[in-house]
C-alpha positions as CSV (number, residue, x, y, z in Angstrom):
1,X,85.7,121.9,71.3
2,X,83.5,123.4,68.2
3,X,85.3,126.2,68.6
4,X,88.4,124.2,67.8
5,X,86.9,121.9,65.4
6,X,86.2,125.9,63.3
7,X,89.4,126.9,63.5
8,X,90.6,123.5,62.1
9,X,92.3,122.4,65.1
10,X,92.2,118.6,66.5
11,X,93.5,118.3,70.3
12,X,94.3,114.6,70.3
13,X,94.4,115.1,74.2
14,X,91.0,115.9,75.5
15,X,91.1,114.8,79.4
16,X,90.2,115.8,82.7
17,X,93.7,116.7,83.4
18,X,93.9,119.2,80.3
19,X,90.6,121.4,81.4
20,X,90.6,124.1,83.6
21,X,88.1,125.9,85.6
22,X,87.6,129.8,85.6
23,X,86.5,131.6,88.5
24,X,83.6,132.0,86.5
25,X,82.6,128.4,86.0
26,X,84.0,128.7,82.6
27,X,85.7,125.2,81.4
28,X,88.5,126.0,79.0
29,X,90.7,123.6,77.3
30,X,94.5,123.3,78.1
31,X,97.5,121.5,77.2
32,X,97.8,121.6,73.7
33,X,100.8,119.9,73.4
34,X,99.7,117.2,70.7
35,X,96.8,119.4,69.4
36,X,97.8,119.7,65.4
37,X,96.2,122.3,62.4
38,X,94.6,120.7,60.0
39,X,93.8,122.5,56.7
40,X,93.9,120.4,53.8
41,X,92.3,117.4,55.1
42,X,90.2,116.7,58.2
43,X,92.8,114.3,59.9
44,X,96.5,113.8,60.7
45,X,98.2,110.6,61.2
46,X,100.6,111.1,64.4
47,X,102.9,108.6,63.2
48,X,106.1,110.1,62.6
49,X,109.5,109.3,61.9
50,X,112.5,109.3,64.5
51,X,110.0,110.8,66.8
52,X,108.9,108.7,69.9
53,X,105.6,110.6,71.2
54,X,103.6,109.0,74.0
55,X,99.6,108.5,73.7
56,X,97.3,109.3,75.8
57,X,96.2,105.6,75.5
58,X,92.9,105.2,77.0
59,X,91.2,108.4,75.9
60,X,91.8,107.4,72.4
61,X,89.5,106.2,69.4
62,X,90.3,103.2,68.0
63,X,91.1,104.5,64.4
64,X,94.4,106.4,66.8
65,X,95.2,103.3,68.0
66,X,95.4,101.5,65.1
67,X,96.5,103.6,62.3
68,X,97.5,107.0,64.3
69,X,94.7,108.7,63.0
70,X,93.2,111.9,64.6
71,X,90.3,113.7,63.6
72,X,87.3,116.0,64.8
73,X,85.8,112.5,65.6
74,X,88.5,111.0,67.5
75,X,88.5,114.6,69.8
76,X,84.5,113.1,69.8
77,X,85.6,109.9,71.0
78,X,88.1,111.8,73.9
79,X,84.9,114.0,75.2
80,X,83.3,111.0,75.5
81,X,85.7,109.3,78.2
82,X,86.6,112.8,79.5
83,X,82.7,112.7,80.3
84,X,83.4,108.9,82.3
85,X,85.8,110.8,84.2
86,X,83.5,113.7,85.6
87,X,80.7,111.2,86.3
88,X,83.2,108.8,88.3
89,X,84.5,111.6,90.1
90,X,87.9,111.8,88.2
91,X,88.3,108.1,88.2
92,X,91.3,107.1,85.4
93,X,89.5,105.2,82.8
94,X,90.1,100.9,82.3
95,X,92.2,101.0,86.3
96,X,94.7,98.2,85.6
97,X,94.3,97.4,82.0
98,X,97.8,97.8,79.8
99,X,97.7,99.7,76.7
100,X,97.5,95.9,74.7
101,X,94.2,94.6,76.9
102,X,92.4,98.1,76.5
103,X,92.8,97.4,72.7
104,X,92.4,94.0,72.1
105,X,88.7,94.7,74.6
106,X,87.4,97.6,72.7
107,X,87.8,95.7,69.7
108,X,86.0,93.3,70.9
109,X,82.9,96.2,70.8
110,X,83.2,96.4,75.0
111,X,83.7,99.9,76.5
């Protein structure tokens, strides 16, 4: 991910699912299908218009959630979770919880 952050890349979809194993042991970091360049700032805001995109909704920080905000820290936010998922044993994160619950509970400061 520091290599991304350097070449001024944000992911905006750091999970499990997007990593892959080399026969080496090497992790490396797939799927960069909402991953966006950033050059003149240090963020993008993923809302745009006429485009419906969906969100990886539970590996998000809440500055996506609320304003579509993606940074180096949000990618931060996604290692975090991605790290829930290793030490559950690739458990999905919040099982059961829709998209509004997760929000309104991490706003309530719970994890």
């Amino acid at each position: 991910m520091n290599y991304l952050a350097l070449q001024k890349f944000i992911h905006c979809d750091l999970a499990a699912r997007n990593c892959l194993i080399a026969d080496n042991g090497v992790i490396k970091v797939a799927d960069f299908g909402l991953s966006e360049e950033i050059y003149t700032k240090n963020y993008f805001n993923q809302f745009k218009e006429s485009k419906s995109v969906k969100l990886p909704v539970k590996w998000m920080a809440l500055e996506s959630l609320h304003y579509g905000t993606f940074s180096e820290k949000s990618d931060v936010w996604s290692y975090g979770v991605l790290c829930w998922e290793v030490f559950s044993a690739g458990k999905i994160p919040y099982p059961g919880m829709d998209p509004i619950g997760l929000v309104e509970l991490l706003d309530s400061g719970q994890r």
